[in-house]
Every structure is written in C-alpha cells, then in structure tokens.
VMD Tcl script that draws the C-alpha trace (Angstrom):
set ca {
  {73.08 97.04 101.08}
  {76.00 95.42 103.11}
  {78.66 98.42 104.39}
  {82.19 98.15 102.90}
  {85.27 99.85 104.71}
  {88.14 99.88 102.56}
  {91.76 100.79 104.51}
  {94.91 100.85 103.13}
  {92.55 101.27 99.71}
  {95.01 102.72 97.35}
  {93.71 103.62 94.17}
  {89.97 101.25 94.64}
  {90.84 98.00 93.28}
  {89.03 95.69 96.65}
  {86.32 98.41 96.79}
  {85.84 98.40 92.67}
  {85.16 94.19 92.85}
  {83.01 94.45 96.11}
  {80.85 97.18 94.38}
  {80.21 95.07 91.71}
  {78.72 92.39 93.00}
  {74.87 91.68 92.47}
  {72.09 89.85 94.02}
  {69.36 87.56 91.96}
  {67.58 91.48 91.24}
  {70.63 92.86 89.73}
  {70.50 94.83 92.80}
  {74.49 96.00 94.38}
  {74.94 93.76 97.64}
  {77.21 96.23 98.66}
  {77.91 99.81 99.28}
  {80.98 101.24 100.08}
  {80.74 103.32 103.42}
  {83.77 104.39 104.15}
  {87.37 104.31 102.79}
  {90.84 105.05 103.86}
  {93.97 106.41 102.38}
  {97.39 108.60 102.82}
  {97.93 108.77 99.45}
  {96.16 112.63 98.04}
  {96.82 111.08 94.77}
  {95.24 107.74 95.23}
  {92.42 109.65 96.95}
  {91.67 111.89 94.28}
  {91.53 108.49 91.98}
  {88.75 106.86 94.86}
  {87.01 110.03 94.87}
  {86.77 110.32 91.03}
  {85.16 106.57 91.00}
  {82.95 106.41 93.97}
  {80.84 109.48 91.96}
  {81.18 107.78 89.00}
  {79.57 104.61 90.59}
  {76.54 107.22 91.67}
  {76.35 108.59 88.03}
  {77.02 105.79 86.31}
  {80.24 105.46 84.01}
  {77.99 106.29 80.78}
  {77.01 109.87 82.51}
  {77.99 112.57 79.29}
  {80.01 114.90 82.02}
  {82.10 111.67 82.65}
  {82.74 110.20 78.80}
  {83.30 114.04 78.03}
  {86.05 114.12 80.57}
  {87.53 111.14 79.20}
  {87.16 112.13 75.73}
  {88.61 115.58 76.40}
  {90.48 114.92 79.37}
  {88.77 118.61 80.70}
  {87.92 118.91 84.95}
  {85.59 121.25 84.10}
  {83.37 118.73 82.57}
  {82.89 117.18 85.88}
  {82.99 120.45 87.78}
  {80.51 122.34 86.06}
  {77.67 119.08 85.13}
  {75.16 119.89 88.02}
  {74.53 115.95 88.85}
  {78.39 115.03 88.58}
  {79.53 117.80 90.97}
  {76.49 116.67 93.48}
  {78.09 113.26 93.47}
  {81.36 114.65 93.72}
  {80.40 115.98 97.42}
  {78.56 112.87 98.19}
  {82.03 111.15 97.69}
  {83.57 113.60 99.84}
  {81.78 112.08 103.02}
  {83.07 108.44 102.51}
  {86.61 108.64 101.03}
  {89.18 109.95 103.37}
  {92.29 111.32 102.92}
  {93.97 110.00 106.33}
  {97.27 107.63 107.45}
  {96.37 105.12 110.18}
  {98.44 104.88 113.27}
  {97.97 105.09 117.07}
  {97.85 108.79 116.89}
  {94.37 109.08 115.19}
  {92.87 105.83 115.74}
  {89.85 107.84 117.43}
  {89.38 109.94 114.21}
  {89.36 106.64 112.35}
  {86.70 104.93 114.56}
  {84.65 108.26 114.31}
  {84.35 108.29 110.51}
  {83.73 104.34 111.00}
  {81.01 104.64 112.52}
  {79.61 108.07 111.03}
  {79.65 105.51 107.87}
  {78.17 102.37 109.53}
  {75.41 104.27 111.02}
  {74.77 101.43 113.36}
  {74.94 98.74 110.83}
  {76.36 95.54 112.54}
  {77.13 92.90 109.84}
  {79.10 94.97 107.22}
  {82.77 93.71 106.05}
  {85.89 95.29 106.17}
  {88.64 95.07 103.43}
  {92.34 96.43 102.62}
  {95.85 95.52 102.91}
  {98.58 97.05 105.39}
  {101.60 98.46 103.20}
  {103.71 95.59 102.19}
  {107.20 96.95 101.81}
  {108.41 95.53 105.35}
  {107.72 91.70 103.91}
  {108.31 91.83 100.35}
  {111.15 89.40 99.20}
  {112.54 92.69 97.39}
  {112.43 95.15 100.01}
  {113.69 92.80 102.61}
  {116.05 91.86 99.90}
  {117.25 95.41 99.35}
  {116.76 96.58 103.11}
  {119.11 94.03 104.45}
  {121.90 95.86 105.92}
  {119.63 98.85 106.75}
  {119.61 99.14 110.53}
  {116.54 101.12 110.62}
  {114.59 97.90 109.01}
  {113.74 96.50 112.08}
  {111.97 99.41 113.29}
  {109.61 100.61 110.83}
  {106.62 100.94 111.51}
  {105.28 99.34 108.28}
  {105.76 96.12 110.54}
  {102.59 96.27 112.63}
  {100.51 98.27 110.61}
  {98.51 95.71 110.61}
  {97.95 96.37 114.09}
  {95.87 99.62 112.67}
  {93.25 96.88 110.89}
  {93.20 94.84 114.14}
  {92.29 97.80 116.09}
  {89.21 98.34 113.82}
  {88.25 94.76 114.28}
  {88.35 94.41 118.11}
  {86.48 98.07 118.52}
  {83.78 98.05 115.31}
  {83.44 93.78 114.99}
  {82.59 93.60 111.40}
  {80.85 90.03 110.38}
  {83.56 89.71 107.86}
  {87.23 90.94 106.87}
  {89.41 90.06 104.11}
  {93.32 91.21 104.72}
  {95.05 91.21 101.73}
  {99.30 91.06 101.86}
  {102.62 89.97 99.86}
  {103.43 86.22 99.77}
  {106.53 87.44 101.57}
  {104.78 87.32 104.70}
  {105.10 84.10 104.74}
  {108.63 83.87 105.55}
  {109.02 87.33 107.17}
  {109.89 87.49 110.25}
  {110.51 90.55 113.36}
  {112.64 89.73 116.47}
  {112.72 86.08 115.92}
  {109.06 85.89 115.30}
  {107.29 84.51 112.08}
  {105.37 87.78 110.92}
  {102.58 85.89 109.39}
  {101.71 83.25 112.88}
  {101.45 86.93 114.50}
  {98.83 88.47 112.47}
  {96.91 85.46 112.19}
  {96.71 84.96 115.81}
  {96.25 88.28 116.57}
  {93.55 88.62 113.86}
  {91.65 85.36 115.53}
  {90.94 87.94 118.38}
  {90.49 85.37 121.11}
  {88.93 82.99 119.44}
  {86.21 85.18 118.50}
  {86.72 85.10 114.47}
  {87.57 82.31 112.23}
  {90.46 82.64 109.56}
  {89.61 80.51 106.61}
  {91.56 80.26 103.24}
  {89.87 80.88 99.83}
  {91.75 78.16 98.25}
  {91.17 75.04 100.44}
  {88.27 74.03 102.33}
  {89.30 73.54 105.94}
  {89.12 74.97 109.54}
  {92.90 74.75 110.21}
  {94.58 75.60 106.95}
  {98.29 75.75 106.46}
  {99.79 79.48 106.14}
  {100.32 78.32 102.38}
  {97.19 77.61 102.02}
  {96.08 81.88 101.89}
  {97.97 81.80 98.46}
  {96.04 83.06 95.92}
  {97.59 82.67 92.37}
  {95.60 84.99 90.57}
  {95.83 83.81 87.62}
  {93.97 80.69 88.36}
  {90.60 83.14 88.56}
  {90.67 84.84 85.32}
  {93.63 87.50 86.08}
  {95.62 87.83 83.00}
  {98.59 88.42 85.33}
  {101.06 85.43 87.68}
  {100.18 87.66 90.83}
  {101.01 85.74 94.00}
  {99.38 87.17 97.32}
  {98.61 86.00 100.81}
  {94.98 86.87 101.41}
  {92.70 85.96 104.80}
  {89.34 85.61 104.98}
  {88.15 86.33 108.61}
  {84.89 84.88 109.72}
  {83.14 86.34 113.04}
  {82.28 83.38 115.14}
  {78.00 84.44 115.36}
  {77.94 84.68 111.94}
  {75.79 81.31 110.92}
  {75.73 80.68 107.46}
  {78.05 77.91 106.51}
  {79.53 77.86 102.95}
  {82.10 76.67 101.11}
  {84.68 78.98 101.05}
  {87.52 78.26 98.13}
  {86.77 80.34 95.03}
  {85.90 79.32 91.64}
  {88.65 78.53 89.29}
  {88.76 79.52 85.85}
  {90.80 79.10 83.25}
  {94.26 80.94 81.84}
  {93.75 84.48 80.50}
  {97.01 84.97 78.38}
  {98.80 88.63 77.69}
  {98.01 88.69 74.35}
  {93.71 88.24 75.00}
  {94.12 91.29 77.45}
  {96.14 93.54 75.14}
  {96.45 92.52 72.02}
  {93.96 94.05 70.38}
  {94.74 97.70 71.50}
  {95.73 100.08 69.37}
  {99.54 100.64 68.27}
  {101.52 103.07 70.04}
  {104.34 104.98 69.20}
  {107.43 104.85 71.19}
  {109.04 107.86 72.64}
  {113.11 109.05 73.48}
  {113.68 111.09 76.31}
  {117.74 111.32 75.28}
  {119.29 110.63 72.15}
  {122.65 109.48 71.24}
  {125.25 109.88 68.26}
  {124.30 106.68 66.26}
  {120.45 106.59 67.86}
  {118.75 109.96 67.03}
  {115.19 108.90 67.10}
  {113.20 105.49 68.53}
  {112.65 104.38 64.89}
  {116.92 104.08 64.69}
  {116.65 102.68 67.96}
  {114.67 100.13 67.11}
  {116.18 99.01 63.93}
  {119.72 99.03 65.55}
  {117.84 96.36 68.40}
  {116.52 94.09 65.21}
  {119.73 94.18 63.52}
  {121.48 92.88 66.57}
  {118.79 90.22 67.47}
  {119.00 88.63 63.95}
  {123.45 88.31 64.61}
  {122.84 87.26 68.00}
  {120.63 84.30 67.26}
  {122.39 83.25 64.20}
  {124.33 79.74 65.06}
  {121.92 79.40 68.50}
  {120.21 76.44 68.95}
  {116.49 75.81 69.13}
  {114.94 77.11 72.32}
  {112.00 75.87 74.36}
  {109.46 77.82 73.74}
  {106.49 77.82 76.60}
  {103.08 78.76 75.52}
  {99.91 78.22 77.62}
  {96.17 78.06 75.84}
  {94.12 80.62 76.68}
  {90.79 79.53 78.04}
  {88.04 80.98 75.60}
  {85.03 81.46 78.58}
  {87.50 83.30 80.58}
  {88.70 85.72 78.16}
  {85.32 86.19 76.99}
  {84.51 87.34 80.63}
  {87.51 88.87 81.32}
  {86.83 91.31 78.02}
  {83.37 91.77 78.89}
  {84.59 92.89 82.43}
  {87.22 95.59 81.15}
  {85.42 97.04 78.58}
  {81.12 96.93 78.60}
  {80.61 99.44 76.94}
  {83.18 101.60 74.15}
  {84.55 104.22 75.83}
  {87.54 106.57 75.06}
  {90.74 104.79 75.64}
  {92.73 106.80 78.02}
  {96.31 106.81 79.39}
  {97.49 104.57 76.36}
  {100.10 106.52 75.83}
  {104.46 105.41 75.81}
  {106.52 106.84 78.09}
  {110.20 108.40 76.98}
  {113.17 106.15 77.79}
  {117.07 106.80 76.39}
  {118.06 105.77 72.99}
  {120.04 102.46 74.27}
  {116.77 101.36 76.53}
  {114.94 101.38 73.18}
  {117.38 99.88 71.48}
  {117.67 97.21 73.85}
  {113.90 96.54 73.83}
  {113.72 95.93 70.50}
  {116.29 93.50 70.79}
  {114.71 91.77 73.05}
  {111.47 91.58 72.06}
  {112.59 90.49 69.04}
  {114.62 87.62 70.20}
  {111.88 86.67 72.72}
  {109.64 86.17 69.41}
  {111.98 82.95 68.90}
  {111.77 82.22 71.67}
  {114.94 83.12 73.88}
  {115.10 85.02 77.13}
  {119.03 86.23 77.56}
  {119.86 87.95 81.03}
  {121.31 91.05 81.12}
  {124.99 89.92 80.80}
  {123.84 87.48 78.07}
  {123.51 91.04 75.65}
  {125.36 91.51 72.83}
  {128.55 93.96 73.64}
  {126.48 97.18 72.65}
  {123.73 96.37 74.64}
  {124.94 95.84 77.15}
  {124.95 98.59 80.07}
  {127.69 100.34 81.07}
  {127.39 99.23 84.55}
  {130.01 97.97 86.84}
  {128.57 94.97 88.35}
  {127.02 93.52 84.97}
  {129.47 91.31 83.81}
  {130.83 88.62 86.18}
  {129.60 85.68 88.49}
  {127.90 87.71 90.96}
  {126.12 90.10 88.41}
  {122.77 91.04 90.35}
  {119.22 91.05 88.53}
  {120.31 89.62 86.08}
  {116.80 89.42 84.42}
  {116.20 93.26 85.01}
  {115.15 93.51 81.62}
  {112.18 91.36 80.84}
  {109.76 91.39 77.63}
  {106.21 90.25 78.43}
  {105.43 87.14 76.98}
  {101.83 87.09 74.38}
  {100.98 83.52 75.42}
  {101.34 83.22 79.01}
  {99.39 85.62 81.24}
  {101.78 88.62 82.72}
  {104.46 88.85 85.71}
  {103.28 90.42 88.82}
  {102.78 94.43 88.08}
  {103.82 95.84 91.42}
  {104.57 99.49 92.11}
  {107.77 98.95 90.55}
  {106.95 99.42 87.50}
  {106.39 103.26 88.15}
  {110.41 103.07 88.35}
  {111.00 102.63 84.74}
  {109.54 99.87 82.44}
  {112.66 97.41 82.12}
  {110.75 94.17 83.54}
  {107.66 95.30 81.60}
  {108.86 95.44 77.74}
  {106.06 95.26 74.93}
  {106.00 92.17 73.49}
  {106.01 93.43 70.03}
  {109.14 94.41 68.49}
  {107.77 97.66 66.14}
  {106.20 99.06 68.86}
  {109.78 99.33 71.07}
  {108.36 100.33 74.04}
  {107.63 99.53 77.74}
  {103.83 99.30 78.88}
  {100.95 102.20 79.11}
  {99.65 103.14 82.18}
  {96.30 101.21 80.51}
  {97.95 98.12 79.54}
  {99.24 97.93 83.20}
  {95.75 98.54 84.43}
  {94.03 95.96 82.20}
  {96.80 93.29 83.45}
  {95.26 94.38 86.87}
  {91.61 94.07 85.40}
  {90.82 97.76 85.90}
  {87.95 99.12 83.74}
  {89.04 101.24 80.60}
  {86.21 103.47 81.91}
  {88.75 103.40 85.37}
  {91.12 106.86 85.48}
  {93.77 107.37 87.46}
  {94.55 110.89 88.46}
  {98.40 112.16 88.76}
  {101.15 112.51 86.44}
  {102.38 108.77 84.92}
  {104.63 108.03 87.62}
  {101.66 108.00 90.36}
  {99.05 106.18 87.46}
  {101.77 103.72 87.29}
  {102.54 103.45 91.08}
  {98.55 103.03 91.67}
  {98.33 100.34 89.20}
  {100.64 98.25 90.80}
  {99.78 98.89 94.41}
  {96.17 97.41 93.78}
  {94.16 94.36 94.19}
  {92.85 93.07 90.58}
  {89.11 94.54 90.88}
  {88.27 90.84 89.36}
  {89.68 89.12 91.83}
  {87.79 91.06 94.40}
  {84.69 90.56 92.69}
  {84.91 86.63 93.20}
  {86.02 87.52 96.50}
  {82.93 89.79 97.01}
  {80.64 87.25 95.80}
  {82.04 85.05 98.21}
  {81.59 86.98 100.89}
  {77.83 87.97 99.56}
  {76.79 84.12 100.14}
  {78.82 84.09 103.31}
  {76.15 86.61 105.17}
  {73.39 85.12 102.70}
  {72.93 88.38 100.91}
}
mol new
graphics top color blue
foreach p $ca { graphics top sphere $p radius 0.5 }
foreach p [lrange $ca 0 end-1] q [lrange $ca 1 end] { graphics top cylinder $p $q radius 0.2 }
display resetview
C-alpha cells in the first residue's frame, strides 16, 4: 500500500477519503502512516478511527460503543484495545513549527520506513486568509504577525526534506486574495511549493500545465457534496514521477439538503433560558408560526430557487454515509434561549414560502435587542439563516460550533439548529464516524474538515496518478 501523511489532519476527513480508496482487488491503495495534529480532541477522534479502520466499523466492541456510548467497550474487547495501541504509533498529538521540525521528520520517516513514492496531505490553519477572519481581524495590529501566515512553510519543509511523489494542500478560497507585506499569499505558496522547479502544481478542475490561481477552486458541490463548500486545493506533482493522466475530477451531479437529511429521525428542540411569555420550545415555536403567518400576509410572491437533485449521486452519496445500519449517534439538539427558538421557527416557516428576510427585516419582537441592528450600516445582516431542503447546504465551517444561527433546520416543528450528525453528513462523514469531546469540539471538528467524499475522488485521483 501507498503511505499517507496527514498534517494539519483535524478530525480525519483527507485521511478517511484516501483510506477508502480501492484497487481492481478491492484491495486499500493506501495506508495511512503517519498523521499530525495539536488538537488532543481531534486526536482522540483520529485515534478512535484509524482502529476502527483495523477492526472494521462492524467489530461488536465498536457498534456496542455506539449503541451504549460506554469506553469500556473498546477498552476491555481484547482485539479493539490491540488496535487501539497500533493507532498510537501513527497518530500524533504534535503542533508544527520550527521548534520541532526534527521530531516531525523523525516520526516521518519512522512511518515511511524507507518508502519513496507515498503522498502527503493536509491543510495549514486557515484563519489568517479567511474573508471572515481577515474581515474581523482588520484593525488588529497583531494580524500581520501571526504565525498562522507561513504555516505553510511547516508542509514545505516536509516536502523539500522527505520528497513525497505527490501532495495535495488543501486551503480557504480566501487565499486567493490574501495578501502579507504587499505580497499575494497564494503566488507565495505556489512558488514556494514548486520547490525549484522540481514539482508540478496542477489543478483538479482544468486540464493544463499553467493554470490560473482560480483555477484550484473546487466547488464541492459539483462532486457529490451535499454542501456549496468553496476551497482552494493544489495538487503537487514530483517532476520523476512518469505517469501522465488527466487530472480534473469527475463531476457529478447536485446532492440537495433534503436527500442528505431528510430522512433522519425528528428531534426535539431544547431551551437553555426561558422567558415570561416563552416557557418551553413548544411556546417558542408557536409564537415564531404565529408571527410568520402576519408577516407574510399582504407580501408579494417570492422567487423561490430550487435545484433537482441528481438521483445517481444521491444514491451514492447515501450508500457512502450509511453501508451498513448502525446506531445513529450525536443526533441530538442543542439548548438555545426562548427568543432564538422563537425566531427559528419564524423563519423556517417563512423560508417554506419562500422568503429569506435579514435580520432587520424581523418582525418588532424578533428582532434582537442589539444596538447596531436597525439602520443602514446594520452588519450580518443574514446572521440568521435557515437551510434550504432543495439546494445542497452553505459552507459548515468551524463556526458553527459558535451557536447555530446560520444553520437553522429547515423544518418549522422541529425549531431547532443542526445536530452534530446532520453537520457531519453535510460534510459526508460516515454515521459509523464519532467524534469525541463535548458538542462544542464535535461541532468545531465538523467544520474544520475536508468532506471524506471529496477526498475519496481526490484519492482515486491520485491512485491512477502513481498507477496504483
């Protein structure tokens, strides 16, 4: 099997597609030697998977745990605890930076055990060239010097010391426009990443050998992603390596919100802090219906924008998520105040017609008792957003662990924002996938990742690209 590094990993979701890729056999291609992340939470998640992956997901200790939701399951099964350990020598709980790139190139190579053509994967934090943290870092005067700038200098180091055949860098479409001292952020990395001319960048879009810096967009939702996720992704190409293919991905058709979740079961919504009139989510709820039905009366038709979900890839896409039944876990709502719940019933129900009103838009007891709401220069206006059933998803990012505002269930009785599952099957995780940590870091996880389906076409790419 072909070695995998995974850096920057997060909670698996490059390292989950790669590992699923098969030869003509059936056989894995590849096998995940070695990954890397701060995160102890995100670790414990990597950790948790890569034994799964040597027990198989169907392993009793494992569907016990998921059933029961007990550690001692997997602690006390003989086989599960072996593979436990055996995880233990490839996932790594370590930050990259200058001060331990030797410990980094030692467990590199402890994992490569002399292996030349493997492939290296991850993506260096994206905070410093996201639109929104740029956007909300603007008159920070530390900006400019951290160090989330050139940690993609970390991945470069591993490429000019170990050579792998093949690296895929995955970032924010930010980077496009980002720029440090005066300097374009993403002409930087791409040179630097070319390594004198010994690698080739080429885009997984567009067929050429000079392609434009838009031309590393990836909409994922134009391969199967139930989700409008927009990143920058490279595909680097070590000049020996022979085999000349056809790089762009195959396109599939739309996978729309509702074929991803619609079928799940109901779930309850829950109130962290009640109010006089709002003592429970059920009052909340009707008190957001009531107001919808007044606040649409005398409106005129809206435009209502529906895309047609295409039956091959939702078949696949279903077949991906969930092969076999297992227990449904972390599918459960989390609390929010009476007048959140109110207001996402409100809007879900309006959105069911159709509209979309921004924040200031709200009736007058909706609307939140914020300064800078109403008025001309009334900021995120759209920070409350209901998911729409027929088009696939916005982007989950890590904001979500925040609160569930932009993330609203689409469905009105339900008066709630999300699960932790629903957010992970927008990303294509497995239902057989777990998350460790309380729901803030399942959340944060889930948004920090790379759809696993999306790195499975990108694995298969890659397989044919070192004729594996």
């Amino acid at each position: 099997m072909i070695p995998v590094v995974d850096v920057f990993a997060g909670p698996g979701g490059l390292n989950e597609g790669f590992s699923r890729v098969r030869n003509g056999a059936g056989e894995p291609v590849f096998q995940v030697a070695a990954s890397f992340e701060k995160d102890s939470t995100a670790v414990e998640t990597l950790r948790l998977r890569a034994a799964v992956r040597l027990v198989g997901t169907d392993h009793p200790a494992y569907r016990r745990f998921l059933e029961v939701g007990d550690v001692a399951d997997l602690q006390t099964d003989r086989r599960m605890a072996a593979a436990l350990t055996e995880a233990d020598q490839h996932v790594h709980h370590l930050e990259l930076g200058e001060s331990n790139r030797a410990e980094v190139r030692s467990r590199i190579e402890n994992g490569l055990r002399g292996d030349r053509d493997w492939v290296l994967i991850g993506g260096p934090p994206c905070q410093a060239y996201s639109l929104v943290g740029r956007s909300r870092r603007a008159h920070d005067e530390s900006f400019a010097a951290d160090e989330k700038h050139f940690l993609y200098r970390e991945y470069l180091d591993i490429i000019e010391y170990h050579r792998p055949a093949v690296f895929v860098m995955e970032n924010v479409k930010g980077l496009l426009s980002a720029s440090h001292g005066g300097v374009r952020m993403f002409d930087l990395i791409r040179s630097d990443l070319e390594v004198g001319g010994s690698y080739r960048i080429r885009s997984l879009v567009v067929e050429s050998d000079d392609p434009r810096p838009s031309d590393f967009v990836i909409r994922a939702e134009e391969f199967g992603v139930p989700q409008r996720r927009h990143r920058v992704i490279l595909l680097g190409i070590r000049d020996d390596v022979s085999q000349r293919v056809d790089t762009r991905l195959a396109r599939s058709g739309p996978v729309t919100l509702r074929a991803a979740i619609g079928g799940m079961p109901a779930v309850e919504a829950r109130m962290s802090r009640a109010s006089l009139d709002l003592r429970s989510p059920a009052d909340a709820g009707l008190a957001g219906r009531e107001l919808a039905l007044g606040w649409m009366s005398g409106r005129g038709r809206p435009v209502v924008s529906r895309v047609i979900p295409d039956d091959v890839a939702v078949d696949r896409f279903r077949r991906w998520v969930r092969s076999s039944e297992v227990p449904l876990t972390l599918h459960e709502a989390r609390r929010h105040m009476a007048m959140d719940l109110a207001r996402y019933a409100f809007l879900a129900e309006v959105a069911q017609r159709g509209y979309t009103p921004r924040v200031d838009e709200l009736p007058l007891g909706l609307v939140p008792d914020h300064r800078n709401v109403r008025g001309d220069k009334t900021p995120f206006r759209d920070r409350f957003k209901v998911q729409a059933w027929d088009r696939p998803s916005s982007t989950v990012a890590s904001h979500i662990s925040k609160d569930g505002h932009y993330y609203i269930h689409p469905d009105p009785a339900q008066v709630r924002s999300l699960t932790v599952r629903e957010a992970a099957r927008l990303q294509t995780f497995p239902d057989d996938y777990f998350f460790w940590g309380n729901r803030t870091m399942q959340y944060h996880q889930v948004g920090n990742a790379v759809p696993p389906l999306l790195a499975y076409e990108i694995g298969k790419k890659v397989a044919e690209i070192l004729n594996a």
